[in-house]
C-alpha positions as a printed NumPy array, in Angstrom:
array([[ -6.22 , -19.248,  -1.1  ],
       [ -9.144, -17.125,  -0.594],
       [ -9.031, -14.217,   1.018],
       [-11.674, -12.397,   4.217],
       [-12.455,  -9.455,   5.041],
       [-13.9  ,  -8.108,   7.846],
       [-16.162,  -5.396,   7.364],
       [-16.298,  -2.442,   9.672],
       [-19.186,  -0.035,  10.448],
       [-21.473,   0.915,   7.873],
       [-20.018,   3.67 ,   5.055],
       [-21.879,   6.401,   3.689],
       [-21.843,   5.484,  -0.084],
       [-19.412,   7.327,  -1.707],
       [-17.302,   7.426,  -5.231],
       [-13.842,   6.328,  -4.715],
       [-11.436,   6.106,  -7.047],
       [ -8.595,   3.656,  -6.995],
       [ -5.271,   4.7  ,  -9.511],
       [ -3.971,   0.834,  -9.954],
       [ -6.516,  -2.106,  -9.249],
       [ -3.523,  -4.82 ,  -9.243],
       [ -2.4  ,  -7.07 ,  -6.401],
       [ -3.437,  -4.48 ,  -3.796],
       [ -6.098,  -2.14 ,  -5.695],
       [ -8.252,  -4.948,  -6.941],
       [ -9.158,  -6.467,  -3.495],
       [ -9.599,  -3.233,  -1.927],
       [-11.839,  -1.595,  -4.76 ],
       [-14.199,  -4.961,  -4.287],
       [-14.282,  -4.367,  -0.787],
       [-15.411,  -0.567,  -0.921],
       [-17.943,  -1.915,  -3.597],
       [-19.045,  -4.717,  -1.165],
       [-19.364,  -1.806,   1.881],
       [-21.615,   0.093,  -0.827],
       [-19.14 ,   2.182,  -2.364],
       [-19.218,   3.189,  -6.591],
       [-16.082,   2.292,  -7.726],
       [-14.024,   3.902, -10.31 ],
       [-10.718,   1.971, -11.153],
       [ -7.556,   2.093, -13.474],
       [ -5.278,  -0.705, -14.64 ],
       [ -1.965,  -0.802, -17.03 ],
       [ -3.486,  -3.622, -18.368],
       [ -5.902,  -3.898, -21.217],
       [ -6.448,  -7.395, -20.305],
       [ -7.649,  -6.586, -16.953],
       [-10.418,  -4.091, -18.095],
       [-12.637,  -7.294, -18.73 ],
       [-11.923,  -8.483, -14.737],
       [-12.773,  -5.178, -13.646],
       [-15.954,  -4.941, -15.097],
       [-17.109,  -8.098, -14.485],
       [-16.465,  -7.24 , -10.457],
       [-18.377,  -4.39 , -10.87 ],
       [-15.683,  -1.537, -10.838],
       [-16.192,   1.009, -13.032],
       [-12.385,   0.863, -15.003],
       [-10.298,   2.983, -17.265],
       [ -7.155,   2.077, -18.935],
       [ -3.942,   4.111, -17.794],
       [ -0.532,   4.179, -18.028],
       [  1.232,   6.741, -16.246],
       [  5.175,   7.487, -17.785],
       [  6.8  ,   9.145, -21.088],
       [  3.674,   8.422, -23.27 ],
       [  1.627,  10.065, -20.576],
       [ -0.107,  12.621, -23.249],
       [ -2.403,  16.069, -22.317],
       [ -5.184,  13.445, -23.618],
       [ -4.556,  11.294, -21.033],
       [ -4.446,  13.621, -18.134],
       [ -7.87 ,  14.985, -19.273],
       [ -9.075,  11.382, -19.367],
       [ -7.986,  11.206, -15.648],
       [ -9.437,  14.536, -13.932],
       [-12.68 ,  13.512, -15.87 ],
       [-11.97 ,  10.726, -13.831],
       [-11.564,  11.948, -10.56 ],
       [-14.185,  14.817, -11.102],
       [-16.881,  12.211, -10.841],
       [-14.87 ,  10.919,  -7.173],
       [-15.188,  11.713,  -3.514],
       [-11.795,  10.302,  -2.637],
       [ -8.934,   8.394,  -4.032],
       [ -6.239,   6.091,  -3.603],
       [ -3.217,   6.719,  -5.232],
       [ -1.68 ,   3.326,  -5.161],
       [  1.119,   3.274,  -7.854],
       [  4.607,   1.664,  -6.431],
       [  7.867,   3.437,  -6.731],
       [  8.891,   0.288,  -9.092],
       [  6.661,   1.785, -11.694],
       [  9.377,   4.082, -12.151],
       [ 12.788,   4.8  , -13.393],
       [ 15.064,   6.178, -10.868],
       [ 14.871,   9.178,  -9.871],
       [ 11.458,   9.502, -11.777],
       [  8.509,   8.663,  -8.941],
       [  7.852,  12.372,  -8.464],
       [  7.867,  12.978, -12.029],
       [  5.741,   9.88 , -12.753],
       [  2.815,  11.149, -10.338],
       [  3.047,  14.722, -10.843],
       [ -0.092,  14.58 , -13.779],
       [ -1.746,  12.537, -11.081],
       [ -1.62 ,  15.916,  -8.999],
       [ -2.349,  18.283, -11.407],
       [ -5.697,  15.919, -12.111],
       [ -6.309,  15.956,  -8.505],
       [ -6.259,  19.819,  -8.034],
       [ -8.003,  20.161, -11.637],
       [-10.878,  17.739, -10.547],
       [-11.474,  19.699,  -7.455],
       [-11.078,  15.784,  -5.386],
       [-12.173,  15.983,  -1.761],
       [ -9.973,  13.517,  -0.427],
       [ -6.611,  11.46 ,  -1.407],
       [ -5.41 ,   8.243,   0.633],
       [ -1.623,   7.809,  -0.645],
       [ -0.163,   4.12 ,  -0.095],
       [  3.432,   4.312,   0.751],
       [  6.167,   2.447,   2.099],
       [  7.79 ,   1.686,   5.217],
       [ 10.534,   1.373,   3.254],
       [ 11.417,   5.332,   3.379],
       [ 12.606,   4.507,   7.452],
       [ 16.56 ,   4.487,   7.351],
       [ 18.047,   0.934,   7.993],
       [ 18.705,   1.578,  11.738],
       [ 18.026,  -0.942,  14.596],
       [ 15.61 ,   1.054,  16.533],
       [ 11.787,   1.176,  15.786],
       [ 10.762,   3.575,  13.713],
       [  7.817,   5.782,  14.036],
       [  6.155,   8.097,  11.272],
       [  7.996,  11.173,  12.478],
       [ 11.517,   9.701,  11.534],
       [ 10.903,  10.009,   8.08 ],
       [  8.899,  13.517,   7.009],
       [  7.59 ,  14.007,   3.733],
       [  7.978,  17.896,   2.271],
       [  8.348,  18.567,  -1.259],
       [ 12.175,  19.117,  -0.829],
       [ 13.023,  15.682,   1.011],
       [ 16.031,  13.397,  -0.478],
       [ 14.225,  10.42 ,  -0.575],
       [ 11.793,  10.604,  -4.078],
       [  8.952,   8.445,  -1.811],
       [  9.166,  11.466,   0.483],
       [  9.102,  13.646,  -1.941],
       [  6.292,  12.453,  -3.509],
       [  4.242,  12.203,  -0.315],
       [  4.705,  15.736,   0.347],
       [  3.096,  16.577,  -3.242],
       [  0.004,  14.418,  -2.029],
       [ -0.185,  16.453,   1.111],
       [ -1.202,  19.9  ,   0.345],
       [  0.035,  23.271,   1.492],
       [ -3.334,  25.091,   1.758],
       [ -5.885,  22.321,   2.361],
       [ -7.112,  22.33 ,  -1.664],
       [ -7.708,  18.497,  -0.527],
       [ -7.539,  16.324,   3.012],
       [ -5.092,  13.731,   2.547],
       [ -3.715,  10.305,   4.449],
       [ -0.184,   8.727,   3.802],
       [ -0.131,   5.211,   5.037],
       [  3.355,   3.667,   5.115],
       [  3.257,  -0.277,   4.254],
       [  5.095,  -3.226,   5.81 ],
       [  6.026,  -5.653,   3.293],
       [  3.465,  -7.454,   1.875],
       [  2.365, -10.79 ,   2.077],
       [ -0.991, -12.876,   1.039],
       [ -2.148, -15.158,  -1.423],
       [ -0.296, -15.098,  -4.544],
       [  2.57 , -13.611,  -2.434],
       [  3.787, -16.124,  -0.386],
       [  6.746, -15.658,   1.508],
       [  8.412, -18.388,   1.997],
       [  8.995, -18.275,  -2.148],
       [ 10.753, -14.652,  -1.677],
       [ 14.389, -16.606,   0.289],
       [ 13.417, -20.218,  -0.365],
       [ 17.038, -22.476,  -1.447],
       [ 19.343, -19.142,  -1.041],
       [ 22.649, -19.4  ,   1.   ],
       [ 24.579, -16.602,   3.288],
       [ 22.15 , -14.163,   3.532],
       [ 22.79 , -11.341,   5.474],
       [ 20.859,  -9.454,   8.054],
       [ 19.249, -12.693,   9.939],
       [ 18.871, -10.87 ,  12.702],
       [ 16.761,  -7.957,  11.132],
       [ 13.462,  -8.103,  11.977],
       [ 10.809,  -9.172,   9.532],
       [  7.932,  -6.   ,   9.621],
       [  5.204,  -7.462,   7.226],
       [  1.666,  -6.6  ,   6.708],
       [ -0.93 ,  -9.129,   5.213],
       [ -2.888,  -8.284,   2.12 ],
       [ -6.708,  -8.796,   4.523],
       [ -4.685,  -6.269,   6.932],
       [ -3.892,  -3.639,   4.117],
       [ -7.611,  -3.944,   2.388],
       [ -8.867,  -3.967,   6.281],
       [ -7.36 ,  -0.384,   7.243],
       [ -7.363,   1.084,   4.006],
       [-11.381,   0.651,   4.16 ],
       [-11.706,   1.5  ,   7.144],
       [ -9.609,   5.021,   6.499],
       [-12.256,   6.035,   3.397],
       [-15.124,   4.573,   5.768],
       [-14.13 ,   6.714,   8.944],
       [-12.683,   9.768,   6.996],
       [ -9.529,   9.799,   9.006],
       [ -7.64 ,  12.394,   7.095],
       [ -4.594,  14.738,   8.094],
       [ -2.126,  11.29 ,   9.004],
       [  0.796,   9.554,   8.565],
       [  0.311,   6.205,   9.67 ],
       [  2.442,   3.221,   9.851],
       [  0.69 ,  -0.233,   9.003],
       [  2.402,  -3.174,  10.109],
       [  1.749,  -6.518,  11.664],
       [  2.505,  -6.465,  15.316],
       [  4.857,  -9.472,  15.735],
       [  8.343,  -8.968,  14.101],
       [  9.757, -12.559,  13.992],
       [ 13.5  , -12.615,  12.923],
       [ 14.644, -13.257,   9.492],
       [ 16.515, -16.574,  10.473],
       [ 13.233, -17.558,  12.061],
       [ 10.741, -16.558,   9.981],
       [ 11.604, -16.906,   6.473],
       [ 12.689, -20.709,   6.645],
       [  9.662, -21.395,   8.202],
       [  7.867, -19.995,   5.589],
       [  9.755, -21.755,   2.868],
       [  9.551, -24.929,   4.981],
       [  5.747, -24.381,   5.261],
       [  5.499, -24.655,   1.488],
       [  8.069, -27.762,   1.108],
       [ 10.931, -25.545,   0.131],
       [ 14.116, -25.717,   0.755],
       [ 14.76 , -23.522,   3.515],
       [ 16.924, -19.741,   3.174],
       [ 20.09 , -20.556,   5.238],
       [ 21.412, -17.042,   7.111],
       [ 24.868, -15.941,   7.912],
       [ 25.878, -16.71 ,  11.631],
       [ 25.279, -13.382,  13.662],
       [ 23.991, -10.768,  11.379],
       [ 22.936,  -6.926,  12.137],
       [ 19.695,  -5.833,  13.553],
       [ 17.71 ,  -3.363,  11.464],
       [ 14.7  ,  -1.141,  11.767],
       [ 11.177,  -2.202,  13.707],
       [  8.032,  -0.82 ,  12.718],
       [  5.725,   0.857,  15.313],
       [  2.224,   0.657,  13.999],
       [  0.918,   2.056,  17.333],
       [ -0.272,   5.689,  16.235],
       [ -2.701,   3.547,  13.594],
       [ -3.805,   1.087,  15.925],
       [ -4.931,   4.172,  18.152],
       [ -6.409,   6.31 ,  15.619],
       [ -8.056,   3.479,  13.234],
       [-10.902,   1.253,  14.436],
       [ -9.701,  -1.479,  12.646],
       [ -9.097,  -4.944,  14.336],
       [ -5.963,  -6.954,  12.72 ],
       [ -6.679, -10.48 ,  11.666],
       [ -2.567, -11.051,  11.162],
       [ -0.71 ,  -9.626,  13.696],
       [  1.003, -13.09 ,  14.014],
       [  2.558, -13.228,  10.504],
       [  3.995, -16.955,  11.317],
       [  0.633, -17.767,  12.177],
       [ -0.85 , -16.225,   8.517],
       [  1.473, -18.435,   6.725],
       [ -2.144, -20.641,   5.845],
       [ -3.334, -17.726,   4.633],
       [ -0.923, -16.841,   2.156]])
């Protein structure tokens, strides 16, 4: 399944650099080319490079951990000296427990080294405690001190002394093609938590915002992104399997509520307009 995007107002041409063109990176870095952006790009993959290129991203290969060398990190703020802005997108998965500051901390050193104008850091709503209330950015603050290593590592990204403007966005869980959900529950039995709400974010919806952030400059946020309807687990995810032919998730009777997302600061400060608030509705589209 193909995906659209919508473009917004014309961008000034700029350099932006995306740190991991996967999933995520690789859509968004062809939209930011397609709004008249250069494009410099990294991928973990050496198979990839070839798929880069050929969309017209300008890509490096790079893979941040224990091998990380001094080479490396002078590879990347040559990098980023040639960049306006970037986006750090690198998941929390790409490291060992514990380790996410650790992982991104030559990432910040390149960032102050290269003298970068701008930084748009893609988070997680996943830092929100599992409470059934909705959740807005100020009930999870990222300083260099917080217990949570996401919020920790936001706070890095966010500078003390303005060196750089920054952004945190905070995604939903994703969703799109080649991330289906109704694969994620599809045949499991007495799941919990069917009365949680599902807060999900489609991948047209992520590229959307994100483009529109670098476009618009909005910098000096924390911003929640989130599809506005929040269908219940029970509901939503055998309906998704169902959509698919799959045998459908069955969920405990009752079940605990959990957290909703409020995406309402973004949808005020962002001229973006969502294509999937309905996320049983963008089940086609995934």
């Amino acid at each position: 399944m193909s995906v659209t995007f919508v473009a917004g107002s014309p961008a000034i041409p700029s350099t932006v650099a995306v740190l991991g063109c996967g999933w995520l990176g690789l859509p968004l870095a062809k939209h930011l080319l397609a709004q008249g952006h250069r494009v410099l790009g990294t991928t973990t993959s050496a198979e990839q490079l070839p798929v880069l290129a050929a969309a017209g991203i300008e890509a490096q290969l790079l893979q941040l951990g224990p091998e990380f060398a001094a080479s490396d990190e002078l590879r990347l703020t040559s990098l980023l000296s040639q960049a306006t802005s970037l986006v750090l997108n690198v998941p929390p998965r790409a490291a060992v427990a514990g380790g996410y500051p650790q992982l991104l901390r030559p990432v910040h050193r390149a960032v102050a080294a290269a003298r970068l104008q701008a930084v748009l850091f893609v988070s997680t709503t996943g830092v929100y405690p599992d409470e059934p209330r909705l959740m807005r950015e100020t009930d999870a603050i990222s300083t260099r001190d917080a217990a949570s290593d996401v919020l920790r590592t936001e706070g890095h990204f966010v500078p003390r002394y303005g060196q750089w403007q920054s952004t945190v966005v905070r995604l939903g869980g994703l969703i799109g093609p080649g991330r289906a959900p109704g694969r994620f529950l599809a045949g499991r039995r007495n799941l919990p938590q069917g009365d949680a709400p599902a807060n999900l974010l489609h991948l047209t919806d992520a590229v959307g915002v994100l483009g529109t952030i670098l476009d618009q400059g909005i910098w000096g946020h924390t911003l929640n992104v989130c599809a506005e309807s929040h269908p219940l687990r029970r509901d939503f995810y055998p309906a998704a399997a169902t959509y698919l032919g799959l045998e459908p998730p069955v969920f405990l009777p009752g079940g605990g509520s959990s957290k909703t997302i409020d995406s309402s600061r973004l949808r005020a400060l962002v001229p973006y307009q969502f294509q999937h608030d309905d996320v049983l509705a963008a089940l086609p589209y995934c």
